[in-house]
C-alpha positions as CSV (number, residue, x, y, z in Angstrom):
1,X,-23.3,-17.4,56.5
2,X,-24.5,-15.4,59.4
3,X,-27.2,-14.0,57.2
4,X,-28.5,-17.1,56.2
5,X,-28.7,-18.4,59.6
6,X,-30.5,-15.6,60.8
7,X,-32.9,-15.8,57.8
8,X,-33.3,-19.5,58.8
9,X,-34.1,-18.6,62.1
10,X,-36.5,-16.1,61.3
11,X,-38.4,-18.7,59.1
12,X,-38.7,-21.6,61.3
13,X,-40.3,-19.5,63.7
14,X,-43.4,-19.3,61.6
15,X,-43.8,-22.9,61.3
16,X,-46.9,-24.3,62.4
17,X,-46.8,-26.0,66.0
18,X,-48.4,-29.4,64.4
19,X,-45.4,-29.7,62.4
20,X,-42.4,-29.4,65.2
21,X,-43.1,-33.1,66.4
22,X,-39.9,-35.1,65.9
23,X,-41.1,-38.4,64.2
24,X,-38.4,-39.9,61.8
25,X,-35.0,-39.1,61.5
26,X,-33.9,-35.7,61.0
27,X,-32.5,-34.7,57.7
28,X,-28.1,-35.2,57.9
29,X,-26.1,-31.6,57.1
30,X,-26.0,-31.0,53.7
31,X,-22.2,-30.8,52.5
32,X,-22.9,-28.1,49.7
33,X,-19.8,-28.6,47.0
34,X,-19.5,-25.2,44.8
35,X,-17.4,-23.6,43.1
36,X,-14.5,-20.5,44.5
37,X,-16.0,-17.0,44.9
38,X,-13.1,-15.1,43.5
39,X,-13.1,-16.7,40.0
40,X,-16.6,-18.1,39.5
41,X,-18.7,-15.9,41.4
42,X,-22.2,-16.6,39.7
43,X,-21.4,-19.9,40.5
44,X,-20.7,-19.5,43.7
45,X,-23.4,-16.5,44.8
46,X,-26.0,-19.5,43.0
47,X,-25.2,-21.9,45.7
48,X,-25.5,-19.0,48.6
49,X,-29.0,-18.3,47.0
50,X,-30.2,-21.8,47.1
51,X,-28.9,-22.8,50.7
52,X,-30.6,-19.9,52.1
53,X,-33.9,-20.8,51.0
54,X,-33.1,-24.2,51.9
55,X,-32.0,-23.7,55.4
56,X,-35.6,-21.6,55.9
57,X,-37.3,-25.2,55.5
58,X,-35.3,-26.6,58.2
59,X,-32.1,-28.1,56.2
60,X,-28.9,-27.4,57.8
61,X,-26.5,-26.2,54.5
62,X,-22.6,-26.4,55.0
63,X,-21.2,-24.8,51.8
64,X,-18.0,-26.3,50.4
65,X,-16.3,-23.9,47.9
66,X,-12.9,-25.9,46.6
67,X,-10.2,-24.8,43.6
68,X,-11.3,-25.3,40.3
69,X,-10.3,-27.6,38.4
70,X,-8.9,-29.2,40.9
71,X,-9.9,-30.8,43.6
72,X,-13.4,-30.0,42.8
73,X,-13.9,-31.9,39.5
74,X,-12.1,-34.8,41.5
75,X,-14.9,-34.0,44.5
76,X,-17.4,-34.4,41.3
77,X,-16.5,-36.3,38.9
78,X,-14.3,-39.2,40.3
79,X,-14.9,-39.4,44.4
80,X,-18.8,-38.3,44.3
81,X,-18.1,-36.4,47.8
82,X,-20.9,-34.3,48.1
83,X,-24.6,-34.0,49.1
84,X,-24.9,-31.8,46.5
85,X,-22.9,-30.0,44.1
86,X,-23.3,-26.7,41.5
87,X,-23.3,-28.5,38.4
88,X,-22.4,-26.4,35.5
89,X,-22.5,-28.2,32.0
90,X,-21.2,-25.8,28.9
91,X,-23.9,-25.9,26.0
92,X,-22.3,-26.6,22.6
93,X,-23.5,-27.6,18.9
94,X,-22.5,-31.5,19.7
95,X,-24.7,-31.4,22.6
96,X,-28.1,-30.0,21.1
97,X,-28.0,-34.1,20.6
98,X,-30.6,-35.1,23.6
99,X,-28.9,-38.3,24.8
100,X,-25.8,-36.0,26.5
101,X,-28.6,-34.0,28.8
102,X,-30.9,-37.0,29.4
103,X,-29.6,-41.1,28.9
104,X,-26.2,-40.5,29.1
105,X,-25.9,-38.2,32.2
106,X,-29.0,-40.2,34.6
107,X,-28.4,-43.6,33.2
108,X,-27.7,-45.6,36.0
109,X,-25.2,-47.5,34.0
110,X,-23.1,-44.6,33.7
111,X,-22.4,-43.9,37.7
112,X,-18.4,-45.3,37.6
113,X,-16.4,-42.5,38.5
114,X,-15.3,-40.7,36.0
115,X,-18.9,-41.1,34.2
116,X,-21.5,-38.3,33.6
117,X,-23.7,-40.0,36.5
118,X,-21.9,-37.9,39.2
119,X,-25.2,-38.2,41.7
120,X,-25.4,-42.2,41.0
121,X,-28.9,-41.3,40.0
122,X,-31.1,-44.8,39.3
123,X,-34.5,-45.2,38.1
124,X,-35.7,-48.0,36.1
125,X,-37.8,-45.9,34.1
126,X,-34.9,-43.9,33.3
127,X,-32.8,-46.6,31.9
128,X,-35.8,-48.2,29.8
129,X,-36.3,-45.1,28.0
130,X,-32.5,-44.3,27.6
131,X,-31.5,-47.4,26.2
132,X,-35.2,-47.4,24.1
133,X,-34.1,-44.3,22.2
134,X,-30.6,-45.2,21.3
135,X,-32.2,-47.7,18.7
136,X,-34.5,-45.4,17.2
137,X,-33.5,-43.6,14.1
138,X,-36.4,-41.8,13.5
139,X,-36.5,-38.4,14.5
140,X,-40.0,-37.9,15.3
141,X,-40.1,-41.1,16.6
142,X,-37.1,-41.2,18.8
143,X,-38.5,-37.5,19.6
144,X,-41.4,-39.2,21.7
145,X,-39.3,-41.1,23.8
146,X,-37.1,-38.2,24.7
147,X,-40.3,-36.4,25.8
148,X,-41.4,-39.2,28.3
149,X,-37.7,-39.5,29.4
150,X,-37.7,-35.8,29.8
151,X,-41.0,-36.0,32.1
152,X,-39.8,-39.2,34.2
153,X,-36.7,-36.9,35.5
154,X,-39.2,-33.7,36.4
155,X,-41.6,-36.2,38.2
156,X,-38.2,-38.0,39.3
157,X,-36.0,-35.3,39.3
158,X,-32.3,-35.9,39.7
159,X,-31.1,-32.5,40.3
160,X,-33.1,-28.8,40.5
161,X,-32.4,-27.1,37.2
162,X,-31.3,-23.7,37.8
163,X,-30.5,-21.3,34.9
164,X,-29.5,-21.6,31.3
165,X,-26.9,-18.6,30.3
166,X,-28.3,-16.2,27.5
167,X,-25.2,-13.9,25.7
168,X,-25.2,-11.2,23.7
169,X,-23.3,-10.3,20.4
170,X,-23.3,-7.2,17.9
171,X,-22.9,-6.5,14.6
172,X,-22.5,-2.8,13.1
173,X,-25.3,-2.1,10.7
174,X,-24.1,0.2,8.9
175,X,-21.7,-2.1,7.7
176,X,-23.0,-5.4,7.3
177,X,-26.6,-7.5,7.9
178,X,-27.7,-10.9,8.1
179,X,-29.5,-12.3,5.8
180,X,-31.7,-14.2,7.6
181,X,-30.4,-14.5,11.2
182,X,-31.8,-17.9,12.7
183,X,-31.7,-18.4,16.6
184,X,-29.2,-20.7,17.9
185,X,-27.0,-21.8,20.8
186,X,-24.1,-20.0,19.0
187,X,-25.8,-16.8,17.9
188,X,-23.8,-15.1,15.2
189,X,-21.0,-17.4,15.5
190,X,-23.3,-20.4,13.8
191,X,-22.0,-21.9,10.9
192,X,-25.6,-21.4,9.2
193,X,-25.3,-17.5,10.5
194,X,-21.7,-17.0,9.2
195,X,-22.8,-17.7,6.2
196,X,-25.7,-15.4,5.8
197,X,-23.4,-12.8,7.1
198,X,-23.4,-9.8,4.1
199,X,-21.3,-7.0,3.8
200,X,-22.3,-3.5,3.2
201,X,-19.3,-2.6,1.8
202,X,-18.1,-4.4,-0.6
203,X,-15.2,-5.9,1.1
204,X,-15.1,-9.0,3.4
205,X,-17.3,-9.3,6.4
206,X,-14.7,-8.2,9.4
207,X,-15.0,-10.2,12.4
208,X,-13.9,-9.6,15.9
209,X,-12.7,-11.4,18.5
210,X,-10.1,-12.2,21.2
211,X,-9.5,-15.9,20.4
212,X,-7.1,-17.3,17.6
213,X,-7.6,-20.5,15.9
214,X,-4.9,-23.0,16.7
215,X,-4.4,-25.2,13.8
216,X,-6.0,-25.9,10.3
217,X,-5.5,-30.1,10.6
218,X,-9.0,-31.7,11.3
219,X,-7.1,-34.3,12.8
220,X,-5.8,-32.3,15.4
221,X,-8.5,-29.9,16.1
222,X,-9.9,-30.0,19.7
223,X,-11.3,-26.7,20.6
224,X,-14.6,-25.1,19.7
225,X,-12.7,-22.4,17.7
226,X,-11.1,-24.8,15.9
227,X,-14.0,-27.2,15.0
228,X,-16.2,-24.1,14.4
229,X,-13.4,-22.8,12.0
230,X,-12.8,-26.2,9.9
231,X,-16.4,-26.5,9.6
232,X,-16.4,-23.7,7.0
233,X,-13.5,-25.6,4.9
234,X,-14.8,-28.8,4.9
235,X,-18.0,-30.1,4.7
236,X,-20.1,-32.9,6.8
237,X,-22.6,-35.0,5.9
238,X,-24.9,-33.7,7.8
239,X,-25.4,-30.7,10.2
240,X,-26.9,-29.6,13.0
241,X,-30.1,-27.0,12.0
242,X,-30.3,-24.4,15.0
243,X,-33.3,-25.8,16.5
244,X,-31.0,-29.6,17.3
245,X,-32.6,-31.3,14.0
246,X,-30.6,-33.0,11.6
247,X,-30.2,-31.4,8.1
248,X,-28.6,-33.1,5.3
249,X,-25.1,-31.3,4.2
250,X,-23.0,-32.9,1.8
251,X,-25.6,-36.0,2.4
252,X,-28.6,-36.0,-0.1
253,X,-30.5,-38.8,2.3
254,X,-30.3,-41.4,4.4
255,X,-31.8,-44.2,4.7
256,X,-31.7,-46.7,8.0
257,X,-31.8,-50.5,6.4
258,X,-31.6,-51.6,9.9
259,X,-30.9,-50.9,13.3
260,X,-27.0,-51.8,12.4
261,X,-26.7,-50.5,9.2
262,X,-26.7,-47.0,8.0
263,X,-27.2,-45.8,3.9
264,X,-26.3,-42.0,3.2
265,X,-26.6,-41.2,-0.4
266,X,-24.7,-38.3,-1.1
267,X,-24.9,-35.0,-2.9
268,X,-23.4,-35.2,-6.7
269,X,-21.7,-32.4,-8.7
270,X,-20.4,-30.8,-5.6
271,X,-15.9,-30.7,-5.2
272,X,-13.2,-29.7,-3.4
273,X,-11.8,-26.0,-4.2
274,X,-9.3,-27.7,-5.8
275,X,-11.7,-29.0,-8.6
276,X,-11.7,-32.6,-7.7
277,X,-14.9,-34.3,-7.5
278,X,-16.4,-35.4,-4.1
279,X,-17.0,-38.9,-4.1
280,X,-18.1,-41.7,-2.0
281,X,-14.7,-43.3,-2.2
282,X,-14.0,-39.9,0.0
283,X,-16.1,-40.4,2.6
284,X,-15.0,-44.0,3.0
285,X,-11.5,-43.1,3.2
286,X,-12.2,-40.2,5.7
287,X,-13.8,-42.2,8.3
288,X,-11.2,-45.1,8.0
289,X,-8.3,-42.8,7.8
290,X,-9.7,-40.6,11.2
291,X,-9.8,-44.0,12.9
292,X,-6.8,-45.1,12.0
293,X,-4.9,-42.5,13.0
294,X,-7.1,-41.4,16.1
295,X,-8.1,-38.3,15.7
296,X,-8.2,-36.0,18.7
297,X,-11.8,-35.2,18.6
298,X,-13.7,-38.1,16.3
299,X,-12.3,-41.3,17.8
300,X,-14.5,-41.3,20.4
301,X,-17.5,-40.5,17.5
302,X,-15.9,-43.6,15.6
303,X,-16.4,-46.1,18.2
304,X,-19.6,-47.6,16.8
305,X,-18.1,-47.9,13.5
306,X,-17.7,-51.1,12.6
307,X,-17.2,-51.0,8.5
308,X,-17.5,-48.6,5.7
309,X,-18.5,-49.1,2.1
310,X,-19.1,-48.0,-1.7
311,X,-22.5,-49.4,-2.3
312,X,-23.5,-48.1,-5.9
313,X,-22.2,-44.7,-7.6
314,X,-23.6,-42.4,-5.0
315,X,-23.8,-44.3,-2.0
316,X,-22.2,-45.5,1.4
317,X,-23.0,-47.6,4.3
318,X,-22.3,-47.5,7.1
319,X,-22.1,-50.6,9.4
320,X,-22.7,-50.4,13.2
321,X,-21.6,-52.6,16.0
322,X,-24.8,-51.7,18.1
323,X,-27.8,-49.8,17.1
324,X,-26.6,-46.0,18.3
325,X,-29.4,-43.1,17.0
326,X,-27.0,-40.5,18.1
327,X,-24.5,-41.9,15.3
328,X,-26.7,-39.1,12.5
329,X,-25.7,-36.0,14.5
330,X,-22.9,-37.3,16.5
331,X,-20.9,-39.3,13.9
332,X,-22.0,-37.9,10.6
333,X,-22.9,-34.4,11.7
334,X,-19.3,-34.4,13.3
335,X,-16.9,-36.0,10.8
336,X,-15.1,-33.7,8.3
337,X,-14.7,-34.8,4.7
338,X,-11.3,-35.5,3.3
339,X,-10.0,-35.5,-0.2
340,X,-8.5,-38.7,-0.7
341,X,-6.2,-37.4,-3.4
342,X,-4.7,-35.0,-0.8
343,X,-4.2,-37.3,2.4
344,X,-4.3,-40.8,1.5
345,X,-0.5,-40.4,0.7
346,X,0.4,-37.5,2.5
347,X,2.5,-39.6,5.3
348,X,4.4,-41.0,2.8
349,X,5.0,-37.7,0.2
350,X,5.9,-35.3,3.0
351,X,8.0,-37.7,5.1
352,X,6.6,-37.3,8.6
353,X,5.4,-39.8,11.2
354,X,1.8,-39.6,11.5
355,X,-0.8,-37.1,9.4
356,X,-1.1,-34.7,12.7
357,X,2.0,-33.3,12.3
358,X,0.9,-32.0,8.5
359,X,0.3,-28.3,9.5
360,X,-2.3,-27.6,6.5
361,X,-1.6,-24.3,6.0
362,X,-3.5,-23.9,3.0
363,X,-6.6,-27.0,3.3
364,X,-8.1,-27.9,0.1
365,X,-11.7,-29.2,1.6
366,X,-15.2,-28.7,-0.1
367,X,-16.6,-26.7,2.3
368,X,-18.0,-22.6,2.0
369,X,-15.1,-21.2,2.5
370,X,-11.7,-21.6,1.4
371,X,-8.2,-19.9,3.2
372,X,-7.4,-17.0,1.2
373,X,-4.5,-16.1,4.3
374,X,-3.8,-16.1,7.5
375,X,-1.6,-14.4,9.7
376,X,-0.7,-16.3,12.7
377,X,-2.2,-14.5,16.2
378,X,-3.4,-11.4,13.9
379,X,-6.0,-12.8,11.3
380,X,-7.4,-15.0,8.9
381,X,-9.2,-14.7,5.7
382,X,-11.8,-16.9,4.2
383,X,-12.5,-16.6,0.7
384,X,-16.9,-17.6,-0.1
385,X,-17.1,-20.5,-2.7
386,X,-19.8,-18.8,-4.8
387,X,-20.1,-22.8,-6.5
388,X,-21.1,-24.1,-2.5
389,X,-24.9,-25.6,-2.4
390,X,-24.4,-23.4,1.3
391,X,-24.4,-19.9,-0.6
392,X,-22.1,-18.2,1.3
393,X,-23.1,-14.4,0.9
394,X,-19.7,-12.8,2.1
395,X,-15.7,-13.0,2.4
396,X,-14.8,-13.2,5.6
397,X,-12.0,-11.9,7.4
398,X,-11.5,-13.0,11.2
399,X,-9.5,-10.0,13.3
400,X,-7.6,-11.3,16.8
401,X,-7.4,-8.5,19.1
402,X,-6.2,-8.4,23.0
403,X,-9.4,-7.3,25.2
404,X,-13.0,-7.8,24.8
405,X,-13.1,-3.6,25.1
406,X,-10.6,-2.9,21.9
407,X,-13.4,-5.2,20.2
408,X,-16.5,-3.1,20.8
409,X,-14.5,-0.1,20.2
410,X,-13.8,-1.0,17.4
411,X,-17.4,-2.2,16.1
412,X,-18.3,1.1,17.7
413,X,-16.1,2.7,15.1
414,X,-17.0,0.5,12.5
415,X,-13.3,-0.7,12.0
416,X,-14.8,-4.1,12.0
417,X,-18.8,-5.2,11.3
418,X,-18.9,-8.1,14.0
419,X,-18.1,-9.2,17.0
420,X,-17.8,-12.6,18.7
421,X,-16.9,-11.6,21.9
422,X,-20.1,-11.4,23.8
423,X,-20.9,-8.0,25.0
424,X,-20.4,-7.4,28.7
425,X,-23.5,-7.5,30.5
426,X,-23.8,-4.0,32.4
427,X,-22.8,-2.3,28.5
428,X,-25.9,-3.6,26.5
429,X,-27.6,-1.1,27.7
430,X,-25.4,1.1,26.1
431,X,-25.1,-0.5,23.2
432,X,-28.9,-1.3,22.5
433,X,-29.2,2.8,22.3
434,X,-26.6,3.0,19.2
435,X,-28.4,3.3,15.8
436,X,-25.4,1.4,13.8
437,X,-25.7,-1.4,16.5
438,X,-27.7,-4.2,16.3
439,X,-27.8,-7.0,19.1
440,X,-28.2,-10.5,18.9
441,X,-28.8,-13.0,21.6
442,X,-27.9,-16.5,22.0
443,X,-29.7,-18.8,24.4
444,X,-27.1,-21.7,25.5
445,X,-28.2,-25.2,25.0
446,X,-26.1,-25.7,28.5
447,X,-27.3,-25.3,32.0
448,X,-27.0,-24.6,35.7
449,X,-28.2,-27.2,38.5
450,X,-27.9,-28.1,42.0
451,X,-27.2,-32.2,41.1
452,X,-28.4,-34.1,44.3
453,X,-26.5,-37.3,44.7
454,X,-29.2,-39.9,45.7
455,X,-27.1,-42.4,47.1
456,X,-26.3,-40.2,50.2
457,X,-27.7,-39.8,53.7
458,X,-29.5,-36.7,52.4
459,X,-31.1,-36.8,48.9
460,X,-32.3,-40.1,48.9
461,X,-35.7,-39.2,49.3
462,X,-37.2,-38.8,46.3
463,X,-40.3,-36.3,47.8
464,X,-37.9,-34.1,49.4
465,X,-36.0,-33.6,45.8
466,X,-39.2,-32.7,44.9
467,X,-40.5,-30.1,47.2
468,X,-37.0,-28.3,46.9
469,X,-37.7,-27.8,43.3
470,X,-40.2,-25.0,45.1
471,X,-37.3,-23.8,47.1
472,X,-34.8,-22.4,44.7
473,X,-35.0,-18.8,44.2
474,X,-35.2,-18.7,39.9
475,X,-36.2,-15.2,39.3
476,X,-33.8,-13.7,42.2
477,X,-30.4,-15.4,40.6
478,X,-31.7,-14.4,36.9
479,X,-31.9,-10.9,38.1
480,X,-29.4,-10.4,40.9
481,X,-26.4,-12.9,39.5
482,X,-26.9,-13.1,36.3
483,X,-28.3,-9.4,35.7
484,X,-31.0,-10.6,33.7
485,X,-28.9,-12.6,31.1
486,X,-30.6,-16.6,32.0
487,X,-33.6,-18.1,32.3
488,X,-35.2,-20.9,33.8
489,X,-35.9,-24.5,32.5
490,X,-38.2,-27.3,33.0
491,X,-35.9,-29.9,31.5
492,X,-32.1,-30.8,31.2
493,X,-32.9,-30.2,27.2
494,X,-33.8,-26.2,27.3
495,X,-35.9,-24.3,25.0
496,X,-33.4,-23.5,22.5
497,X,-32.6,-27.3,21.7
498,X,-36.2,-26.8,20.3
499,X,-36.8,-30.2,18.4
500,X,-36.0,-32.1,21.7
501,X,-37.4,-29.7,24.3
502,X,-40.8,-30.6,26.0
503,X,-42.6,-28.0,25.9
504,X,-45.1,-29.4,28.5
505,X,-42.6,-29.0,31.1
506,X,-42.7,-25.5,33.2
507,X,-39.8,-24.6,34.9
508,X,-41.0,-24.7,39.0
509,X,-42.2,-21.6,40.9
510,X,-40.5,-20.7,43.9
511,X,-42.7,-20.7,47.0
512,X,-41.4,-21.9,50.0
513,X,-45.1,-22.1,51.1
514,X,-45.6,-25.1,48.4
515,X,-42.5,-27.0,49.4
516,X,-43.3,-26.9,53.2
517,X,-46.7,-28.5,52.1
518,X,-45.2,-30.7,49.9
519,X,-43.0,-32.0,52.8
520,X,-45.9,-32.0,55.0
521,X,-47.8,-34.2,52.9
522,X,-45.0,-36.7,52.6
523,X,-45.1,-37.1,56.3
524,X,-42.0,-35.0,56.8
525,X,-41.7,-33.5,60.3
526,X,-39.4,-30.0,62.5
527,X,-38.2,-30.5,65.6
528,X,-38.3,-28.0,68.4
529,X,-35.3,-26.5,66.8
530,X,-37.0,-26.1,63.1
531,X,-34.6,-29.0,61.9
532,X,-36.6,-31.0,59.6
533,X,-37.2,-35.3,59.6
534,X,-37.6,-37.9,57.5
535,X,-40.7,-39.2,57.4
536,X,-41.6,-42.3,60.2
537,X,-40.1,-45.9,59.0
């Protein structure tokens, strides 16, 4: 702290003498809410970054670090206590759709507590476009409207977008390739990558990793391990292409009659492993049965789901309560498939209260993959469906291991051919330099931010949001925090999330020259003591 006073100091010294006339009122303390040093310190070492610049333009920083989870997602989420906060939002396939990084994070409608509007962020413009693109189904269309959304919050901005988080994973070369590696949020560990994934030597593709899947019951699958895992079993209608665009799955097409109903004719001649057919009379049944039990992860996707039907031999519709674009990638690119013949009288055959306690140790879905084994905390093995439209190229057989280190050893050895844990930063050089090792990055769809709240004494002022954009030190934290492994963003939807990214939208520069003019201009004022002022009433 002493440094960054100092630094301040030094700065406001060089301030012109035309601009130390006190005019408005000066600019409250700014209560800083981050995240603890000891366990998150990129988080935390961000914030320190960003106040110091801050203070040199005459802001007056008072950095907060509090526990995590609690109190601070209780400072963040529920009370709003802050001026501003570290925002960190975790990327994920679900969220390549743009309505979680833009409408449903800065509509104003959404600033309850407990909402994803933690700064109370309101602009008219903002909510036109938001609620605009929910009825469009589109995708070129709709795309449009995210790209003006996209520009109202850099002209408008709601928070100063910090980093995006890049990772690294490996493969052994000797042992395996793949067959067409396509960039993604996930790297390696994308469904569309799994399956390219071909082995060298004859036997199954050997994957890595500290993390064991949890249970093989789509109804009680939560975590990303788990979702990612089912997702080879059973199919979806439709799935998310690396660049966020929707690609039809176990859908053929589909059709939107009107901005409530939904027609997805499905792919014929495709079944379960068991041999059955998949019909439509499945995918009915699926999405009535996941409601009416509640899922753990699709109820929520659900909620716009007013009725399902068999319309035709090949055909279903779907009947919304509101017009909801999201409902293509969010509700059919989510839902897994059930066989009817398997669940719809499971409760009853198996004698047990409710289908989440069925532990489904051997699925029967019509996805890639089917379980050949699996040993409990050790490993798993998926057997490839060479019948599956997907052409899976490979077995593959996932290893648990205790430590991110036993992992690479072991790739280094070529004991396995893949690994999902991502490489630790200050190895990849090391790595990089191994002939039999090949490296592949993967650029997260989530992102770093300082999130202003605008209701407060402070960030109110929509030109001073602005010239701060100018005062956050982007190249510095990429390279001294994040050694290298982020990058910088224009937009809440970052360049990987490709379909939805505008690309007209450069991340800011940082010069602290630029935002002193900036707030210059806007009839912003420093004191004797460098403390800046709001402009004159």
């Amino acid at each position: 702290m002493m440094f960054r006073n100092l630094m301040a100091a030094s700065a406001l010294m060089a301030l012109p003498i035309s601009a130390m006339a006190q005019d408005g009122e000066i600019v409250p303390e700014v209560d800083f809410l981050t995240w603890p040093a000891a366990k998150y310190s990129h988080y935390a070492e961000s914030s320190n970054y960003v106040a110091e610049q801050w203070e040199k333009l005459g802001l007056k920083v008072n950095i907060n670090p509090v526990a995590f989870p609690n109190p601070m997602l209780s400072l963040w989420f529920k009370e709003h206590k802050f001026d501003a906060v570290l925002s960190s939002l975790s990327g994920n396939p679900l969220r390549l759709e743009p309505d979680f990084f833009t409408n449903s994070q800065f509509n104003s409608a959404n600033s309850a507590p407990g909402n994803w509007n933690v700064g109370e962020y309101s602009n008219p413009m903002v909510d036109k476009l938001g609620e605009k693109q929910l009825g469009i189904y589109d995708p070129e269309e709709r795309r449009e409207v995210i790209y003006a959304l996209q520009e109202e919050l850099y002209n408008d901005p709601p928070e100063a977008i910090v980093t995006y988080a890049i990772s690294t994973h490996a493969i052994n070369s000797d042992n395996m390739e793949i067959d067409g590696f396509e960039a993604s949020p996930e790297g390696i560990r994308a469904n569309d990558n799994i399956m390219r994934m071909k082995s060298k030597h004859g036997g199954p593709v050997r994957i890595g990793w500290t993390v064991d899947y949890t249970t093989l019951n789509p109804l009680v699958a939560s975590t990303n391990e788990d979702l990612t895992n089912l997702a080879l079993i059973y199919d979806k209608l439709v799935v998310l292409a690396p660049d966020g665009s929707p690609r039809m799955w176990l859908a053929e097409s589909i059709e939107v009659v009107d901005d409530l109903t939904v027609d997805v004719k499905m792919r014929t001649g495709h079944t379960f492993s068991d041999g059955q057919p998949v019909t439509p009379e499945d995918v009915k049944f699926t999405f009535e049965y996941m409601k009416k039990w509640e899922s753990a992860y699709f109820t929520k996707y659900l909620e716009k789901v007013a009725s399902v039907n068999v319309v035709g031999d090949d055909t279903v519709r779907f009947t919304l309560n509101q017009p909801y674009a999201p409902f293509v990638m969010n509700t059919l690119g989510q839902v897994y498939v059930l066989p009817q013949h398997v669940w719809g009288t499971l409760v009853e055959d198996l004698g047990i209260e409710k289908p989440q306690d069925f532990a489904n140790d051997r699925p029967i879905g019509s996805g890639p993959y089917t379980v050949k084994y699996r040993k409990e905390g050790q490993e798993m093995y998926l057997s490839a469906r060479k019948d599956h439209y997907g052409e899976p190229q490979s077995d593959i057989l996932s290893i648990v291991y205790g430590s991110a280190e036993v992992v690479m050893q072991s790739l280094r050895k070529g004991e396995i051919d893949a690994s999902f844990q991502p490489v630790v930063p200050i190895t990849i050089d090391e790595y990089r330099g191994l002939d039999n090792i090949k490296l592949y990055e993967a650029k997260s769809n989530g992102y770093n931010s300082v999130r202003y709240k605008v209701t407060g004494p402070v960030f109110w002022n929509k030109d001073l949001r602005r010239a701060l954009a100018h005062a956050v030190p982007y190249d510095a934290i990429i390279n001294d925090i994040f050694g290298g492994l982020a990058a910088a963003s224009g937009s809440s939807i970052v360049p990987v999330n490709a379909y939805w990214h505008n690309p007209a939208l450069k991340p800011p520069v940082f010069d602290l020259d630029l935002a002193r003019q900036m707030l210059k201009d806007a009839g912003f004022t420093w004191d004797d003591d460098g403390r800046l002022h709001f402009p004159p009433k």
